[in-house]
mmJSON file of the N, C-alpha and C atoms, coordinates in Angstrom:
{"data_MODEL":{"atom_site":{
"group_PDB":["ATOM","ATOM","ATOM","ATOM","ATOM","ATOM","ATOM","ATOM","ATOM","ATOM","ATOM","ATOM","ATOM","ATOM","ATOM","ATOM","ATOM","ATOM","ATOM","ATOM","ATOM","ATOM","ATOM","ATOM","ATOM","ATOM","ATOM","ATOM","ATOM","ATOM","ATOM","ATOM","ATOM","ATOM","ATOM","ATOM","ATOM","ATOM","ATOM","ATOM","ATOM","ATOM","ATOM","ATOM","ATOM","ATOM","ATOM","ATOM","ATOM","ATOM","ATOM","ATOM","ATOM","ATOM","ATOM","ATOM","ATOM","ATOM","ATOM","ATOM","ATOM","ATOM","ATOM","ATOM","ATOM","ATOM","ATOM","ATOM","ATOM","ATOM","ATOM","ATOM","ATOM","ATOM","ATOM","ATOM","ATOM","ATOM","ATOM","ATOM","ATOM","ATOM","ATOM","ATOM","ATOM","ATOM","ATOM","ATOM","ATOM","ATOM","ATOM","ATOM","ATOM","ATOM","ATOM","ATOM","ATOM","ATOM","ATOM","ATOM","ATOM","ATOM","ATOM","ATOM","ATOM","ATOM","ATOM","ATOM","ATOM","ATOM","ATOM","ATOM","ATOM","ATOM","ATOM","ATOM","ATOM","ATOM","ATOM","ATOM","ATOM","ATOM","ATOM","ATOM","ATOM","ATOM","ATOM","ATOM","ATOM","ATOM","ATOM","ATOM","ATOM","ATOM","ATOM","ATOM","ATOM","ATOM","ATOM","ATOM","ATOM","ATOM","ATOM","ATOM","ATOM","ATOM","ATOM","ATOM","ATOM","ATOM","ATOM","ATOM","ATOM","ATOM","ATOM","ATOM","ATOM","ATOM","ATOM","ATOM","ATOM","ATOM","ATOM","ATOM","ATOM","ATOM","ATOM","ATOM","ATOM","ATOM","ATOM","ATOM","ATOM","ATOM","ATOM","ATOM","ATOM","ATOM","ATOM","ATOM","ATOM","ATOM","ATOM","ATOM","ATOM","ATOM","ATOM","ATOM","ATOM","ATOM","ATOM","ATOM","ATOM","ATOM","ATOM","ATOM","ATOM","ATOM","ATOM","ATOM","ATOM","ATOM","ATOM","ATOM","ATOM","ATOM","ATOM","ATOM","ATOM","ATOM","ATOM","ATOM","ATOM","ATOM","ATOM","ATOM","ATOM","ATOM","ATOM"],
"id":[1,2,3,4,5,6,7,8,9,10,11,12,13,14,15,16,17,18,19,20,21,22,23,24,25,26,27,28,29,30,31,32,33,34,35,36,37,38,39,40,41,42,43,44,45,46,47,48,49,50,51,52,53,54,55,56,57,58,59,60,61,62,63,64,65,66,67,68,69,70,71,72,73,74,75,76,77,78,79,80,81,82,83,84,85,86,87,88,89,90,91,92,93,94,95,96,97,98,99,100,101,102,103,104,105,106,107,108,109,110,111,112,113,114,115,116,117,118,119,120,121,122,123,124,125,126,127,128,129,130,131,132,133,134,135,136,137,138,139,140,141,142,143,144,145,146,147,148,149,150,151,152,153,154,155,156,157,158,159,160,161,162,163,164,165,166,167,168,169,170,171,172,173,174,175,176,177,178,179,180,181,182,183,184,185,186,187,188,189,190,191,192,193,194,195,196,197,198,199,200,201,202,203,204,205,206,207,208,209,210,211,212,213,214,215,216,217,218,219],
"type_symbol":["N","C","C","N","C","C","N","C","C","N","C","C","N","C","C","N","C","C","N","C","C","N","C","C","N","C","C","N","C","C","N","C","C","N","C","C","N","C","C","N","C","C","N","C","C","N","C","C","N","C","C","N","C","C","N","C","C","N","C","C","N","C","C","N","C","C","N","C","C","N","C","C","N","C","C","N","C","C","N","C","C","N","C","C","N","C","C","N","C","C","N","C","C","N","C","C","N","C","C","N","C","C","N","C","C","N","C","C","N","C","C","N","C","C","N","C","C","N","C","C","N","C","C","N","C","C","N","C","C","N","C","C","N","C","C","N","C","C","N","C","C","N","C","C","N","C","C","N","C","C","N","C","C","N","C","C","N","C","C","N","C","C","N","C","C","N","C","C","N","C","C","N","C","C","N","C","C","N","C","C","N","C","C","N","C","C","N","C","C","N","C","C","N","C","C","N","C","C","N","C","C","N","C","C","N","C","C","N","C","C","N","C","C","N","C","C","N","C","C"],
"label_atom_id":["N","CA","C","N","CA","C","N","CA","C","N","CA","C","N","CA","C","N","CA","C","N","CA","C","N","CA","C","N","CA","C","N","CA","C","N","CA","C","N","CA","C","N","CA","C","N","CA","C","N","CA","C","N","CA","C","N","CA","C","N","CA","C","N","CA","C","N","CA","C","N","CA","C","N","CA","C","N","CA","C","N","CA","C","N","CA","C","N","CA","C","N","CA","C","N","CA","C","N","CA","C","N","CA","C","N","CA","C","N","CA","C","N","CA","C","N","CA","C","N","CA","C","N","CA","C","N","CA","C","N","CA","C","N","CA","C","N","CA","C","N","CA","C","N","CA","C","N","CA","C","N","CA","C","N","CA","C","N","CA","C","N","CA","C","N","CA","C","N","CA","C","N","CA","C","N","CA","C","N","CA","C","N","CA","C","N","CA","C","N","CA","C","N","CA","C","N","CA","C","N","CA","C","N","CA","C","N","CA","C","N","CA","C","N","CA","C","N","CA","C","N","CA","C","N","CA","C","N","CA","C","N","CA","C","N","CA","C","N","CA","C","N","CA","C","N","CA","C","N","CA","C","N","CA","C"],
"label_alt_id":[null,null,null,null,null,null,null,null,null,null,null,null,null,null,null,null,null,null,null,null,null,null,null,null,null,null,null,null,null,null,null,null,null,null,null,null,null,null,null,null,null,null,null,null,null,null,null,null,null,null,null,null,null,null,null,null,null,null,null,null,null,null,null,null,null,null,null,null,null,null,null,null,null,null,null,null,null,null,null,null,null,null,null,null,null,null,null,null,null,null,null,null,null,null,null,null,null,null,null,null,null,null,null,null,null,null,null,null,null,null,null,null,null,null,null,null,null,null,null,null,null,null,null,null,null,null,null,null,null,null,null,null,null,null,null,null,null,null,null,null,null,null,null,null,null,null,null,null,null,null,null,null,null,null,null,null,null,null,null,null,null,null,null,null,null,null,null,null,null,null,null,null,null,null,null,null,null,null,null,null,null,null,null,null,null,null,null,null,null,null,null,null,null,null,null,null,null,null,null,null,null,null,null,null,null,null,null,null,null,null,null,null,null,null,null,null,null,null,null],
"label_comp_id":["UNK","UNK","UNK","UNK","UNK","UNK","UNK","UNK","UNK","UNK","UNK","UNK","UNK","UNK","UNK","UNK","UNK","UNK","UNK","UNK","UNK","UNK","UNK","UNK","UNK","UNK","UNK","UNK","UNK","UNK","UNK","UNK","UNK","UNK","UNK","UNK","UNK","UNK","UNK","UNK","UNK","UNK","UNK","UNK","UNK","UNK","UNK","UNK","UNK","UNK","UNK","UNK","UNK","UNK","UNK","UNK","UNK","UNK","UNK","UNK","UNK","UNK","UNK","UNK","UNK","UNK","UNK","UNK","UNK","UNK","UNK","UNK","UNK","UNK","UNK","UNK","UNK","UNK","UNK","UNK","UNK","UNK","UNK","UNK","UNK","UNK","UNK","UNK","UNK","UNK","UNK","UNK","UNK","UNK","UNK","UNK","UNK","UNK","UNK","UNK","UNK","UNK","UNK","UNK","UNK","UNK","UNK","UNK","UNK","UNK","UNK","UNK","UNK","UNK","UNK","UNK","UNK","UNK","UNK","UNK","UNK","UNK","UNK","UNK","UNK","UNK","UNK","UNK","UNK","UNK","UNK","UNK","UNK","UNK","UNK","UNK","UNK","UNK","UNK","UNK","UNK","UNK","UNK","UNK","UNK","UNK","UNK","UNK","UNK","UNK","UNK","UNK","UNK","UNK","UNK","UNK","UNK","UNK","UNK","UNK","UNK","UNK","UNK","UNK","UNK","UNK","UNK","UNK","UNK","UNK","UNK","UNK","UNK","UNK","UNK","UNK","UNK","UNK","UNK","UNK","UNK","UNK","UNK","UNK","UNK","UNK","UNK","UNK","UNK","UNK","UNK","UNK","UNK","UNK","UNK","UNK","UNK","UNK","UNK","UNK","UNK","UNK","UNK","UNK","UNK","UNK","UNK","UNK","UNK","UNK","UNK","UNK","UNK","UNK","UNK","UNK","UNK","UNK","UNK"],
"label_asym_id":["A","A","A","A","A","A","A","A","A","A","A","A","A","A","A","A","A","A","A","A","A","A","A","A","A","A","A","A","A","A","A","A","A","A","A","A","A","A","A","A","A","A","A","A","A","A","A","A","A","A","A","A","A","A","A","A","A","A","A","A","A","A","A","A","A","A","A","A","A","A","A","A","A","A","A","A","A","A","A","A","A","A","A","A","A","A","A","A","A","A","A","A","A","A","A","A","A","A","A","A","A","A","A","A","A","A","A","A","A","A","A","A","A","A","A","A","A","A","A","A","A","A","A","A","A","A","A","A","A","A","A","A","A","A","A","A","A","A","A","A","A","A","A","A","A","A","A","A","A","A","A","A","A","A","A","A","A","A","A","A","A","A","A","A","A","A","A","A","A","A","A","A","A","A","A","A","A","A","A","A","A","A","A","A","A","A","A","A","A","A","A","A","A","A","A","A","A","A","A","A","A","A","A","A","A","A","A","A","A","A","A","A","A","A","A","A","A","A","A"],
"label_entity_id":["1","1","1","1","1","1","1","1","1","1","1","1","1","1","1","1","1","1","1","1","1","1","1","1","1","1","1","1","1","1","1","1","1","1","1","1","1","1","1","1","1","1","1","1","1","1","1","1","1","1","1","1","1","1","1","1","1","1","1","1","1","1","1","1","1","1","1","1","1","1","1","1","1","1","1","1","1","1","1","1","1","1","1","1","1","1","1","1","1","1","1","1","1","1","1","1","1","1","1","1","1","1","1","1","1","1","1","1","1","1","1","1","1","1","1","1","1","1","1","1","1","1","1","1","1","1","1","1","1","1","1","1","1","1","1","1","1","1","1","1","1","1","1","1","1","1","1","1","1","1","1","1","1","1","1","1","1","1","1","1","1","1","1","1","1","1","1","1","1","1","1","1","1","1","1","1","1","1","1","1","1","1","1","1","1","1","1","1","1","1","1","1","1","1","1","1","1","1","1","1","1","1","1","1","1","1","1","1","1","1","1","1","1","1","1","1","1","1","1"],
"label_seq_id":[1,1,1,2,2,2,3,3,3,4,4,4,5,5,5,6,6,6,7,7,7,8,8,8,9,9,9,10,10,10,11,11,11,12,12,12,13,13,13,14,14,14,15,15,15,16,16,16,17,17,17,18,18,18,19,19,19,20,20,20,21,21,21,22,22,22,23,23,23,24,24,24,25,25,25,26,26,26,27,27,27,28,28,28,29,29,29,30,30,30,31,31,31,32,32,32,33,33,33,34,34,34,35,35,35,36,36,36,37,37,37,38,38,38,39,39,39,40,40,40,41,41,41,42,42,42,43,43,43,44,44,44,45,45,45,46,46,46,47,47,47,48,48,48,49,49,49,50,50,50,51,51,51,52,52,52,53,53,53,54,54,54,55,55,55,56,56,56,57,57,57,58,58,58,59,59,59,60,60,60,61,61,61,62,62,62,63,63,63,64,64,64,65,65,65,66,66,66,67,67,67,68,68,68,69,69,69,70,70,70,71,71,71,72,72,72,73,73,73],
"pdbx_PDB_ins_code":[null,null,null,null,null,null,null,null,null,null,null,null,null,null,null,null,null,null,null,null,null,null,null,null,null,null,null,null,null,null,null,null,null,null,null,null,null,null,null,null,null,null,null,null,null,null,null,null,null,null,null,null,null,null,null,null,null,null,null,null,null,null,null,null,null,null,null,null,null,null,null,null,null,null,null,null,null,null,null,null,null,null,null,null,null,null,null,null,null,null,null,null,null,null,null,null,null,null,null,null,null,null,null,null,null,null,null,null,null,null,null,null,null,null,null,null,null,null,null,null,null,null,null,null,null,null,null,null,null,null,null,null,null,null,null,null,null,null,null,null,null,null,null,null,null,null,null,null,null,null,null,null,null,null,null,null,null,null,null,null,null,null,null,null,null,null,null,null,null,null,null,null,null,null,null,null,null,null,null,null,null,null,null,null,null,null,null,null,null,null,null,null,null,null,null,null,null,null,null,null,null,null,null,null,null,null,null,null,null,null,null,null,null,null,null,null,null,null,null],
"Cartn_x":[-0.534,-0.53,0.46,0.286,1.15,1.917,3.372,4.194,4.272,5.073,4.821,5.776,4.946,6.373,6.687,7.321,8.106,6.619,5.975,4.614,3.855,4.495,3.32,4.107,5.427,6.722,6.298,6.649,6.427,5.136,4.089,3.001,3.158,3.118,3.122,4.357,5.371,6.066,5.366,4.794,4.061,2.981,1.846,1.161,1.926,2.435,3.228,4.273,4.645,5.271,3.193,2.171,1.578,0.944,0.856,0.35,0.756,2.203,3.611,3.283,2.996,2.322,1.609,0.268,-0.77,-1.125,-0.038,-0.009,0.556,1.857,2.672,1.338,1.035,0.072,-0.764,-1.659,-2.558,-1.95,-0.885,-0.18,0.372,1.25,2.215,1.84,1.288,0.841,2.052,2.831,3.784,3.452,3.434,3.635,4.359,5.298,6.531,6.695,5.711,6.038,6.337,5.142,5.185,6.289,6.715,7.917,9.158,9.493,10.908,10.718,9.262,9.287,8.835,8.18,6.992,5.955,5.016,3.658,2.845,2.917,2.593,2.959,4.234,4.988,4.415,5.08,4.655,4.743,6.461,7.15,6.047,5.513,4.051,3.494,3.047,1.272,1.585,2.607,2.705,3.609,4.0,4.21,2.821,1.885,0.385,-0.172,-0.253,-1.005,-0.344,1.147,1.716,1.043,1.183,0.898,-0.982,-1.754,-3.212,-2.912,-2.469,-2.472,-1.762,-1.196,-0.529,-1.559,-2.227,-3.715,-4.408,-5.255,-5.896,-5.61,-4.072,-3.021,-3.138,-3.308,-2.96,-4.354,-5.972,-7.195,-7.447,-6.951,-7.584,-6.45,-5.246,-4.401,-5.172,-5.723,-6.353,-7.425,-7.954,-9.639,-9.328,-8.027,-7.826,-7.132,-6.398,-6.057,-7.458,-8.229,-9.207,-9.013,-8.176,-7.787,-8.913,-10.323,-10.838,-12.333,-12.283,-13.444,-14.099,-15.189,-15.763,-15.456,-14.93,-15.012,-16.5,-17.132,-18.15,-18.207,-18.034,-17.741,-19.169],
"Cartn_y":[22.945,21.506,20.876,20.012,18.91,18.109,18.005,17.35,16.054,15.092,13.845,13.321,12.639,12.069,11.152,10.454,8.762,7.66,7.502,6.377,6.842,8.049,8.495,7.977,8.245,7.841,6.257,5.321,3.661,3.314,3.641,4.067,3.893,5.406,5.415,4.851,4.639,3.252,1.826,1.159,-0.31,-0.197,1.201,0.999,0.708,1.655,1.718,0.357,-0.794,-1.947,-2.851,-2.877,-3.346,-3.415,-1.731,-1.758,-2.59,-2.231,-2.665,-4.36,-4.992,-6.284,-6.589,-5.883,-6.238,-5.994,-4.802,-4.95,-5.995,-6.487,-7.8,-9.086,-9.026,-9.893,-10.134,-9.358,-8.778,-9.15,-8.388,-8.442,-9.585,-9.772,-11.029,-12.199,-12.6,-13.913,-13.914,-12.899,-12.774,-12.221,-13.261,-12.229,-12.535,-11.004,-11.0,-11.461,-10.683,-11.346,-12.818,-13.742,-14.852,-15.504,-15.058,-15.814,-15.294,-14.464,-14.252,-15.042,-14.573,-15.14,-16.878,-16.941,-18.221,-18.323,-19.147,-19.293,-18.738,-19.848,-19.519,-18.796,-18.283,-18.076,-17.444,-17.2,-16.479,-14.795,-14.858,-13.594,-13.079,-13.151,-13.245,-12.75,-13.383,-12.62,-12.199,-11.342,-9.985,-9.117,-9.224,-7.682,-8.081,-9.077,-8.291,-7.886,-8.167,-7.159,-5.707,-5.439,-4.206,-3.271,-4.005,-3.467,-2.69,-3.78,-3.577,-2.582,-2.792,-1.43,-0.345,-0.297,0.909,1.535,0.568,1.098,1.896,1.277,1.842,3.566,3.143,4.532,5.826,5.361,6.326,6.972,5.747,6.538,7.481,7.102,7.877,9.237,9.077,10.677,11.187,10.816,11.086,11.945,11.623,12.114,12.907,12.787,13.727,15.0,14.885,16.555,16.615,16.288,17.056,16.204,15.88,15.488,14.522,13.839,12.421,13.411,15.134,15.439,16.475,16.358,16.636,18.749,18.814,20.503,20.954,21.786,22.272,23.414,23.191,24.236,25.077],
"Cartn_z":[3.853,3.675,4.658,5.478,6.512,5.376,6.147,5.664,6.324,5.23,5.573,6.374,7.601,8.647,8.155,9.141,8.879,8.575,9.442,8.97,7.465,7.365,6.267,4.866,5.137,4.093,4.512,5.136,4.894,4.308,4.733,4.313,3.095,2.277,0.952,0.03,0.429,-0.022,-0.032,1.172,1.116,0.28,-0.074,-0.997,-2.24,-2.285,-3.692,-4.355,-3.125,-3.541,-3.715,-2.793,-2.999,-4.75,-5.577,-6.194,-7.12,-7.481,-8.533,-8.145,-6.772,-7.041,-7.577,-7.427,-8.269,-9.835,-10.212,-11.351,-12.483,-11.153,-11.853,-11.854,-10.715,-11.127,-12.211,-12.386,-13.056,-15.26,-14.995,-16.593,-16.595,-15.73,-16.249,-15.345,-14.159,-13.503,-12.525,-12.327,-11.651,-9.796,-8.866,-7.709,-6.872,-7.152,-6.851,-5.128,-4.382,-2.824,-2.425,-2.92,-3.129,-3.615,-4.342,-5.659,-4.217,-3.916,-2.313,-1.417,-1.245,0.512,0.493,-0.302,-0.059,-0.376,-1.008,-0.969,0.715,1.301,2.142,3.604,3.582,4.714,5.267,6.498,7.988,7.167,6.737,5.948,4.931,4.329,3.19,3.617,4.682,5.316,6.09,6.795,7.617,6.208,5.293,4.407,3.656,3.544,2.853,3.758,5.433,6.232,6.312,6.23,6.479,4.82,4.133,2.948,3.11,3.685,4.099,5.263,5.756,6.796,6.287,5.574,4.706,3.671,3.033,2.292,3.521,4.729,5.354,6.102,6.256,6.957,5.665,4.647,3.196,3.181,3.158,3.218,4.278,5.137,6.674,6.561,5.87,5.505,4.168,3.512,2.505,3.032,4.149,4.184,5.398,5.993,6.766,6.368,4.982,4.598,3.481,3.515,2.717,1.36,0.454,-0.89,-1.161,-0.757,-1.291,-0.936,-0.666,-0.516,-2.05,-2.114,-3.357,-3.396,-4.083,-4.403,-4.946,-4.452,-4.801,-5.428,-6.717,-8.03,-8.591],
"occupancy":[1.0,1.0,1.0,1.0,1.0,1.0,1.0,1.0,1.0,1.0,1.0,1.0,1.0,1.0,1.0,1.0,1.0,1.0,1.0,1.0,1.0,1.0,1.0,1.0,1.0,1.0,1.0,1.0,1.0,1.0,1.0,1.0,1.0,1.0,1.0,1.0,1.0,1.0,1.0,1.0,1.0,1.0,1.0,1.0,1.0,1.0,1.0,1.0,1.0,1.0,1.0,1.0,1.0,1.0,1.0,1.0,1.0,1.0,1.0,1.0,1.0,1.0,1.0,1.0,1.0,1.0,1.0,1.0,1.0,1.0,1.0,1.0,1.0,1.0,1.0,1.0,1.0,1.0,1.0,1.0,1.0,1.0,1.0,1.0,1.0,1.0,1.0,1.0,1.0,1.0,1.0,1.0,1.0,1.0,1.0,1.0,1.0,1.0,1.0,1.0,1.0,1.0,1.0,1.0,1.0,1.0,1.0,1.0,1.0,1.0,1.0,1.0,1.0,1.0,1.0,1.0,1.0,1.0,1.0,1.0,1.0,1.0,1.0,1.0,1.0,1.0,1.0,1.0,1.0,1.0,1.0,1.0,1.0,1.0,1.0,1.0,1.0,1.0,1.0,1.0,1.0,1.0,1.0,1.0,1.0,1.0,1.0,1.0,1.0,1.0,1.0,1.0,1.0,1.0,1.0,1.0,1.0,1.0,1.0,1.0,1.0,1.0,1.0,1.0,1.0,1.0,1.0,1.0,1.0,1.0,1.0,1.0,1.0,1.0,1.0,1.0,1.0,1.0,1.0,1.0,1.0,1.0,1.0,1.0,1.0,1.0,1.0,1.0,1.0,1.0,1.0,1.0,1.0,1.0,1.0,1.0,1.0,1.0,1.0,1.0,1.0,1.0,1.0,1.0,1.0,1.0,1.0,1.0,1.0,1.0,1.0,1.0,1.0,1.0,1.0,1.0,1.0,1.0,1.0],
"B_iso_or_equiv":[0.0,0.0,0.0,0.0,0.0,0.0,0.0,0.0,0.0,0.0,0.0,0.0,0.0,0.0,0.0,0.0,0.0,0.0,0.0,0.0,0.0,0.0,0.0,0.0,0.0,0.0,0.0,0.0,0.0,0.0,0.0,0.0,0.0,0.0,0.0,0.0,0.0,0.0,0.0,0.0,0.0,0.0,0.0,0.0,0.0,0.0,0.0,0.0,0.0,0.0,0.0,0.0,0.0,0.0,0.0,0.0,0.0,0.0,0.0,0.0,0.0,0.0,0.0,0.0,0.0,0.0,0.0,0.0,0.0,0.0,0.0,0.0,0.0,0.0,0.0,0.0,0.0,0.0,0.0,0.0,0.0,0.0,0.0,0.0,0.0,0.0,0.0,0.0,0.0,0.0,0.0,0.0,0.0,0.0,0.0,0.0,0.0,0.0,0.0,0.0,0.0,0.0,0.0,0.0,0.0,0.0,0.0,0.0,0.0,0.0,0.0,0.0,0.0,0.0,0.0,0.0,0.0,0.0,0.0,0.0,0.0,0.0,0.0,0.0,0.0,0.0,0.0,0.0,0.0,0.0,0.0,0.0,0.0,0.0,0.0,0.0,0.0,0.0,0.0,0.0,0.0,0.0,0.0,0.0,0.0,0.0,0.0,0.0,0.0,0.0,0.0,0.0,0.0,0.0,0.0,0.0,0.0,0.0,0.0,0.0,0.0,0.0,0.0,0.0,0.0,0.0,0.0,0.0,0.0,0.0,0.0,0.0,0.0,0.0,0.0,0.0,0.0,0.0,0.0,0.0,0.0,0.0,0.0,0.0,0.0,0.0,0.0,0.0,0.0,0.0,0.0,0.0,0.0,0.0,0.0,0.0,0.0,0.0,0.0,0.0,0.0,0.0,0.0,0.0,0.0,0.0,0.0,0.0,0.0,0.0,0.0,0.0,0.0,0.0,0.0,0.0,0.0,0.0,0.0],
"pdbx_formal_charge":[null,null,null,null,null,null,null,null,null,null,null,null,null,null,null,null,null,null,null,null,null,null,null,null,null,null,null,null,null,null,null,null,null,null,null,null,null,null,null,null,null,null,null,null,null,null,null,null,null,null,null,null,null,null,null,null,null,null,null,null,null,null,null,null,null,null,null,null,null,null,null,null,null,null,null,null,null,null,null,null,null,null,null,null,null,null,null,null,null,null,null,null,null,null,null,null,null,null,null,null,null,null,null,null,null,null,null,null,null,null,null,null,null,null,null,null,null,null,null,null,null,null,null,null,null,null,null,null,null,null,null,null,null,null,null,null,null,null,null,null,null,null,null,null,null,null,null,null,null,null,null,null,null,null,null,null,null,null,null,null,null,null,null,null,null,null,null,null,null,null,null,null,null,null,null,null,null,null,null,null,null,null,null,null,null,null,null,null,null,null,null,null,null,null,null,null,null,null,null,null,null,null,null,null,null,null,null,null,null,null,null,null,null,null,null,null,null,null,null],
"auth_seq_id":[1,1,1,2,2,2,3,3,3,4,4,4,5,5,5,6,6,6,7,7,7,8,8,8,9,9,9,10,10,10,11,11,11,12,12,12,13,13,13,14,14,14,15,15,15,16,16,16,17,17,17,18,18,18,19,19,19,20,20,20,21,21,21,22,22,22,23,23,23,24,24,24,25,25,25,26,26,26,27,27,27,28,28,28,29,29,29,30,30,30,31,31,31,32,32,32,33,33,33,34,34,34,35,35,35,36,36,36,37,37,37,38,38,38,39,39,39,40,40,40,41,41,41,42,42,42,43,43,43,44,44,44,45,45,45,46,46,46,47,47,47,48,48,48,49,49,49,50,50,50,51,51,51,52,52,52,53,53,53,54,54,54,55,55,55,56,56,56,57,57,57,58,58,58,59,59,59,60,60,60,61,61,61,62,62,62,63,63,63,64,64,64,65,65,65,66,66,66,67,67,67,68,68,68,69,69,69,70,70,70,71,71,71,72,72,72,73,73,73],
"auth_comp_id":["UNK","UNK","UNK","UNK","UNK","UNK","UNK","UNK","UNK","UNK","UNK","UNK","UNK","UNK","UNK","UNK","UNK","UNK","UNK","UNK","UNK","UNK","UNK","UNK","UNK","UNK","UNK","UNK","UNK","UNK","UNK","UNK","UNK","UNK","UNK","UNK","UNK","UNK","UNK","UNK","UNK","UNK","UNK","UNK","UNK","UNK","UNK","UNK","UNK","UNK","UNK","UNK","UNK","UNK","UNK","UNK","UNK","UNK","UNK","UNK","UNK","UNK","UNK","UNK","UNK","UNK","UNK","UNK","UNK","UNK","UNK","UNK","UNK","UNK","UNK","UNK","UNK","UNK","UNK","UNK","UNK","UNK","UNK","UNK","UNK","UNK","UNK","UNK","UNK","UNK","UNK","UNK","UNK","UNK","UNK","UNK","UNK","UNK","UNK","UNK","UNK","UNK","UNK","UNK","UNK","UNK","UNK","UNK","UNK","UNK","UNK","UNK","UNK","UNK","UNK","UNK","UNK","UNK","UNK","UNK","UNK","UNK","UNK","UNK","UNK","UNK","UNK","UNK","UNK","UNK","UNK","UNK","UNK","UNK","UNK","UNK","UNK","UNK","UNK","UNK","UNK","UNK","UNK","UNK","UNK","UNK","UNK","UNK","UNK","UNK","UNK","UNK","UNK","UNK","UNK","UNK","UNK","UNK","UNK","UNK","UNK","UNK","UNK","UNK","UNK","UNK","UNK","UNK","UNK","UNK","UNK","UNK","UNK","UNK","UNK","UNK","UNK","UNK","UNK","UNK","UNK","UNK","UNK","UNK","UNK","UNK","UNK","UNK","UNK","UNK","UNK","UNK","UNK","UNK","UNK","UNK","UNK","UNK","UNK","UNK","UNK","UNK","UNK","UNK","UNK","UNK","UNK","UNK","UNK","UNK","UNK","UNK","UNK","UNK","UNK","UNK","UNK","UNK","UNK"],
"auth_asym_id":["A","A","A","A","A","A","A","A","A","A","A","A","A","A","A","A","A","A","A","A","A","A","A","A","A","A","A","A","A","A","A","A","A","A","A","A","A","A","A","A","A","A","A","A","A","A","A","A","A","A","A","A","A","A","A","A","A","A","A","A","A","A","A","A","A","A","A","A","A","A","A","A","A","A","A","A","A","A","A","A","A","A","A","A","A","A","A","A","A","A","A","A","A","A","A","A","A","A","A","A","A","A","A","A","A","A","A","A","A","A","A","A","A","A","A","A","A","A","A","A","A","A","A","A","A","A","A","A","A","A","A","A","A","A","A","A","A","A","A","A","A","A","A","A","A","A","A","A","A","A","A","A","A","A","A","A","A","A","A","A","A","A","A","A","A","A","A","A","A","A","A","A","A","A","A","A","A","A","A","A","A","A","A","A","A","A","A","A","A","A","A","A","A","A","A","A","A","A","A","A","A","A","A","A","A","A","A","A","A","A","A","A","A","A","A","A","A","A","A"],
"auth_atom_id":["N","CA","C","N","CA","C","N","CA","C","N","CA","C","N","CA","C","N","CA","C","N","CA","C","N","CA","C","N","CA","C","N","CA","C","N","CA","C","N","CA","C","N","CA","C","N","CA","C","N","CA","C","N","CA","C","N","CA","C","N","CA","C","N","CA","C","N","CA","C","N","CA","C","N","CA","C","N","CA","C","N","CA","C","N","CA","C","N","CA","C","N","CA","C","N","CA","C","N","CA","C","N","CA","C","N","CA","C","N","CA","C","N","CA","C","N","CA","C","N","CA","C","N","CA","C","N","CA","C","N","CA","C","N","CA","C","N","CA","C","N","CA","C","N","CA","C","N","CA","C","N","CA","C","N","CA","C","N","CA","C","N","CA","C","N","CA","C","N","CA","C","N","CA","C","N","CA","C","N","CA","C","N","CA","C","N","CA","C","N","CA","C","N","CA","C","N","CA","C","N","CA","C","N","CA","C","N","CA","C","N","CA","C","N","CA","C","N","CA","C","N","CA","C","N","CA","C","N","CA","C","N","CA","C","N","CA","C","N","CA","C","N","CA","C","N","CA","C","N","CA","C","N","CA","C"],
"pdbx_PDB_model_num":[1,1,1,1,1,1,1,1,1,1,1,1,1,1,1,1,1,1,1,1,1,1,1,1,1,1,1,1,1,1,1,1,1,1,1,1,1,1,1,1,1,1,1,1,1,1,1,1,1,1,1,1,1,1,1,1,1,1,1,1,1,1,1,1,1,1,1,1,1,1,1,1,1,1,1,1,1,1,1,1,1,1,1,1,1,1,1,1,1,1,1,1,1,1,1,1,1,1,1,1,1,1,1,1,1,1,1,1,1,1,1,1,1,1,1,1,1,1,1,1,1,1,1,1,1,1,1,1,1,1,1,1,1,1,1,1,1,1,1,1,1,1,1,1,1,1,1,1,1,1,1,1,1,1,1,1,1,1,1,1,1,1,1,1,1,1,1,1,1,1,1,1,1,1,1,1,1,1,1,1,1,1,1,1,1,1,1,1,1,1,1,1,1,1,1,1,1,1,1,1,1,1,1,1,1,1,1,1,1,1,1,1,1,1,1,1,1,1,1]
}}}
């Protein structure tokens, strides 16, 4: 199994603040990015694109060690 470099560590940190967003959202009407930075700020919509590119960086390590492929039992 490959160990995880530095992009793979920010990576799975920005998912992991994205999710903890959407769960605040979701339960309490809370989102937390919004509520620091701004509704609309500049600051906002580059950590939800880093966060979206941190989703995309996590699938493409996903399907590249094998883990998102079907075992044939």
């Amino acid at each position: 199994m490959k160990k995880m470099n530095g992009i793979d560590w920010i990576a799975c940190l920005l998912v992991i603040i994205g999710a903890l967003n959407w769960g605040l959202i979701g339960f309490f009407g809370i989102n937390l990015v919004s509520m620091l930075f701004g509704e609309v700020s500049i600051v906002t919509r580059v950590i939800y694109c880093a966060i979206g590119v941190a989703g995309l960086w996590g699938l493409i390590a996903c399907l590249r060690c094998g883990c998102c492929k079907k075992s044939s039992s």
